[in-house]
C-alpha positions in Angstrom: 71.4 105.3 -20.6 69.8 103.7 -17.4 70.4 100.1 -16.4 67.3 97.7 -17.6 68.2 95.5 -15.0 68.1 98.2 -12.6 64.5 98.6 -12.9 63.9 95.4 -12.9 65.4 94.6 -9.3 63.5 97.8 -8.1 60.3 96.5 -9.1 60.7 93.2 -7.7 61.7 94.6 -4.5 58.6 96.5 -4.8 56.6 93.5 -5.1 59.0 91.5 -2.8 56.8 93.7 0.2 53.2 92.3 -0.7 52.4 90.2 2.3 51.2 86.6 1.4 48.2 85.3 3.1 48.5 81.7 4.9 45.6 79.2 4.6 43.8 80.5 7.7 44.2 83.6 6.4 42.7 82.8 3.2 39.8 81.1 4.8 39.1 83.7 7.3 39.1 86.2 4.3 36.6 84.0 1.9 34.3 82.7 4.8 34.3 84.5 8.3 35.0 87.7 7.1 31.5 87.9 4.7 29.4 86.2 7.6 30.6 89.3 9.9 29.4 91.5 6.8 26.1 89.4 7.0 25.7 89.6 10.4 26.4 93.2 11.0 23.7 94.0 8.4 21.4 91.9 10.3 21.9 93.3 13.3 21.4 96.6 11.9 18.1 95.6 10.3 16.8 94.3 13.4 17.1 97.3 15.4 15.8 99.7 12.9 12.7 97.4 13.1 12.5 98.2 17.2 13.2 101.6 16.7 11.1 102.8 14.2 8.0 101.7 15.8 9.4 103.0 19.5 9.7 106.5 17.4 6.2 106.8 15.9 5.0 105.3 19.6 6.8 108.5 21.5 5.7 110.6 18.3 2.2 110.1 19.1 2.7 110.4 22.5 3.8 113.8 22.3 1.3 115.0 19.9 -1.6 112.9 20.7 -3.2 109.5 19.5 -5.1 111.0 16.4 -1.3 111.9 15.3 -1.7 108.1 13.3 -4.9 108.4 11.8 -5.4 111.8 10.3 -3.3 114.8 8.9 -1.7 118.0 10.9 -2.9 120.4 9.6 -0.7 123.8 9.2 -2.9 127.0 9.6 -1.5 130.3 8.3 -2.3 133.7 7.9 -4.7 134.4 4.8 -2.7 137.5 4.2 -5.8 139.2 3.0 -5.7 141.7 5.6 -2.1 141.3 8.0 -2.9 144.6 10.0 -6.9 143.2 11.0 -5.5 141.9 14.3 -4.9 145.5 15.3 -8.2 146.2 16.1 -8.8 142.8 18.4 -7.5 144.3 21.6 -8.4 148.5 21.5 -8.8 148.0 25.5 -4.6 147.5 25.4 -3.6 149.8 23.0 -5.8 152.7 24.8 -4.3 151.0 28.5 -0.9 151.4 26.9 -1.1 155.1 26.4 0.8 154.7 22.9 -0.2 154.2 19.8 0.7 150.4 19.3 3.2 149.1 17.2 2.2 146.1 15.6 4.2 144.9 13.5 8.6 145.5 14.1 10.9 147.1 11.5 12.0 144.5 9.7 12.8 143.9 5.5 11.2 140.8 6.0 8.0 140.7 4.1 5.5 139.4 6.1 4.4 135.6 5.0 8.2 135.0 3.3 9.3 132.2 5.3 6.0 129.8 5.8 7.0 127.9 2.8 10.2 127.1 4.6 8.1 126.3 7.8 5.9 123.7 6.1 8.9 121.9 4.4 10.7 121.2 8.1 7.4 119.9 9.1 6.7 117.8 6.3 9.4 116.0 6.2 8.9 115.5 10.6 5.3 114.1 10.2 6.5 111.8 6.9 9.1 110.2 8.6 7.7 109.3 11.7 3.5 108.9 10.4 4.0 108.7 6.8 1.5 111.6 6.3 1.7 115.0 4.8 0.9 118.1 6.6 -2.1 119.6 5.0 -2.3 123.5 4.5 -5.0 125.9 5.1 -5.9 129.5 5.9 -6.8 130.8 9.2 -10.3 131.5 7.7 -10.6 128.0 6.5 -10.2 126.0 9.0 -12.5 125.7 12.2 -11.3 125.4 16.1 -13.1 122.9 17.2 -12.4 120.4 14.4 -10.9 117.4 15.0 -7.6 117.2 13.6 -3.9 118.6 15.1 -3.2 121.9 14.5 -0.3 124.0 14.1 -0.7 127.6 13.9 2.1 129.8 12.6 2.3 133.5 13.5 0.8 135.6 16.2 -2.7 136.6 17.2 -2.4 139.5 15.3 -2.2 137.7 12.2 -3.6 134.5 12.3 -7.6 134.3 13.6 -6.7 130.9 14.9 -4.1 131.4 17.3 -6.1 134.4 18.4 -8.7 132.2 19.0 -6.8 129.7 21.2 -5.2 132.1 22.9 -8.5 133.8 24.1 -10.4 130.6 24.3 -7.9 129.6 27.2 -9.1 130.1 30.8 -5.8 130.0 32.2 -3.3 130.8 29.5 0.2 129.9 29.9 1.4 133.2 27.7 -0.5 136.3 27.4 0.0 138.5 23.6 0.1 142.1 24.9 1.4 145.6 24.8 4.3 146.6 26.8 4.4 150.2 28.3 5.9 151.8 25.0 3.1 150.2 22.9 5.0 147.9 21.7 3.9 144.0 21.0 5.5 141.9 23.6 4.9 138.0 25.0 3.8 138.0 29.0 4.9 134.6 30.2 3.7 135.1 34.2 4.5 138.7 35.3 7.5 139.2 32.9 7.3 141.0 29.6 9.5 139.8 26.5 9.9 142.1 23.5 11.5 142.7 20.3 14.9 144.2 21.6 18.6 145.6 20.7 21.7 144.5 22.0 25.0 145.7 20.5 23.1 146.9 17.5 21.7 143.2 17.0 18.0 142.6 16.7 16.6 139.8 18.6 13.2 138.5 18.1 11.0 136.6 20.7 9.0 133.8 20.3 6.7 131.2 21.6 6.2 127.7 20.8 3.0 126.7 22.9 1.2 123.2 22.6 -2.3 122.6 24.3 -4.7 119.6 24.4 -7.6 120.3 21.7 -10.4 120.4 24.3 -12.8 119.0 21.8 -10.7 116.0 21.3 -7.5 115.0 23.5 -6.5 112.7 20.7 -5.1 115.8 19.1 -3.8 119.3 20.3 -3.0 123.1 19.4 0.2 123.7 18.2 1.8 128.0 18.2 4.3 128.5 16.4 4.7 132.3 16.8 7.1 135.2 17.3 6.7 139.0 17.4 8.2 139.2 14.1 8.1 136.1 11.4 12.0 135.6 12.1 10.4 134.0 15.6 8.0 132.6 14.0 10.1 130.2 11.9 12.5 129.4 14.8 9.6 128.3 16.8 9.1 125.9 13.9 12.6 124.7 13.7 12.9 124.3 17.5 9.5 122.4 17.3 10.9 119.8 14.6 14.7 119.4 16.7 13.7 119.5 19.8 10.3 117.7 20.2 11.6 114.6 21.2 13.3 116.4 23.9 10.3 117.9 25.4 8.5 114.7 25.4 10.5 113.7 28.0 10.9 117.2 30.0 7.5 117.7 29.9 4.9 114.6 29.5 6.2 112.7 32.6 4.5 109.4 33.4 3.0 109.9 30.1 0.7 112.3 30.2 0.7 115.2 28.1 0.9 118.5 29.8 0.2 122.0 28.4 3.5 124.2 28.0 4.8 127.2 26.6 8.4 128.0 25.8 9.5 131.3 25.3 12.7 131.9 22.8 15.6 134.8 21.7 16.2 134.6 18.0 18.8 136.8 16.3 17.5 138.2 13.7 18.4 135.7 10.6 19.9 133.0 12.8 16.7 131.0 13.5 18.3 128.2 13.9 20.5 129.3 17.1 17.4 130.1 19.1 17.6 129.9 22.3 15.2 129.5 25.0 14.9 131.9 27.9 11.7 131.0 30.0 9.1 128.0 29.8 5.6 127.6 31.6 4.3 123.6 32.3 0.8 122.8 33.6 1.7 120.4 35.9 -2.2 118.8 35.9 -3.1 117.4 32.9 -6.8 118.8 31.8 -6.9 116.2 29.3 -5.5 112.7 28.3 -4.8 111.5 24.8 
């Protein structure tokens, strides 16, 4: 039968351990200690009310004034017709020799990941503006009217970003054929295609932003890559990254034009990685 008494010493040791606090150490614990709790919050607070505004000022710096007052607007393909775009540029499928290739072997139907596109945006433009992103059709919605917009796919898709890209007098990326027939993004003289390495597809992409010519409060956003895997990395790059560009790009703040090219494995969107980037150093417009 086990000693009662036994126990009893080993729980008193146990207890014997407990360190007492002193009277300073009391006080501290009742008064100083909750003041640094107080103060720490306080200080916290005070920040996030210098930084949240010093975000929403860089946010509008980088997309333009208007960015405040009214709603991006996300233009995407109708669908109605995704092979229409074909027939915009017969003068480069007949140059290429080949009958084009318009759209890559993929298992992706084309239009699956937009709704995953307008999500990462939405939530960008509510936390820094407060404002949803509005969604519309590439037949809906006109150039020239005065609101941001973000076009997602290619020109071969989406009338809209054909319509920037051609309206352009000195483009920063060209939407072309390669040799093969192929669909391939021209960033000065060099040619960037859907290719193979180690039996891996990888995409390319562009994410291109322009001043809106009819208003420099706002601007033209691409999102678009030869297949839709580019096409939603260009998105996801857009909504990490923008920040980033801000400062490689807008220097003494003023917006400049650029283009950034990207390689995106095929279902790794978000390990894009950028390969080539055009800037137009003279700002056409200031918003």
């Amino acid at each position: 039968m086990m000693n009662p008494h036994r126990i009893s010493g080993a729980r008193s040791a146990v207890h014997s351990v407990v360190p007492r606090l002193n009277p300073l150490g009391v006080h501290f614990a009742r008064h100083v200690v909750p003041l640094l709790l107080v103060l720490r919050e306080l200080v916290r607070r005070v920040g996030r009310m210098f930084l949240e505004p010093w975000d929403r000022f860089i946010f509008h710096r980088f997309w333009g004034k208007g960015i405040l007052s009214t709603n991006p607007y996300f233009v995407m393909d109708s669908y109605e017709d995704a092979r229409l775009g074909s027939a915009f540029r017969p003068a480069e499928a007949q140059a290429s020799r080949k009958q084009p290739k318009i759209f890559a072997h993929t298992d992706t139907i084309h239009g699956t990941f937009f709704p995953q596109a307008v999500s990462m945006l939405t939530a960008l433009f509510l936390r820094h503006t407060g404002k949803m992103v509005r969604i519309v059709t590439d037949t809906e919605v006109a150039r020239e009217m005065n609101a941001t917009l973000i076009c997602y796919g290619n020109s071969d898709s989406n009338f809209t970003t054909f319509d920037i890209e051609t309206s352009s007098e000195q483009p920063l990326c060209k939407f072309v054929f390669d040799g093969t027939g192929r669909r391939a993004f021209q960033i000065c003289e060099q040619l960037y295609t859907i290719e193979s390495r180690d039996g891996v597809t990888y995409d390319k992409a562009i994410l291109l932003r322009l001043t809106n010519p009819e208003n420099p409060n706002h601007c033209y956003v691409v999102c678009a890559g030869l297949s839709e895997w580019g096409s939603l990395a260009a998105v996801y790059f857009l909504t990490k990254k923008w920040e980033a560009l801000h400062k490689r790009f807008d220097k003494s703040w003023q917006r400049r034009d650029f283009c950034i090219l990207l390689d995106v494995q095929t279902g790794q969107f978000e390990n894009a990685r950028e390969v080539a980037s055009l800037v137009r150093l003279a700002p056409i417009h200031e918003g």
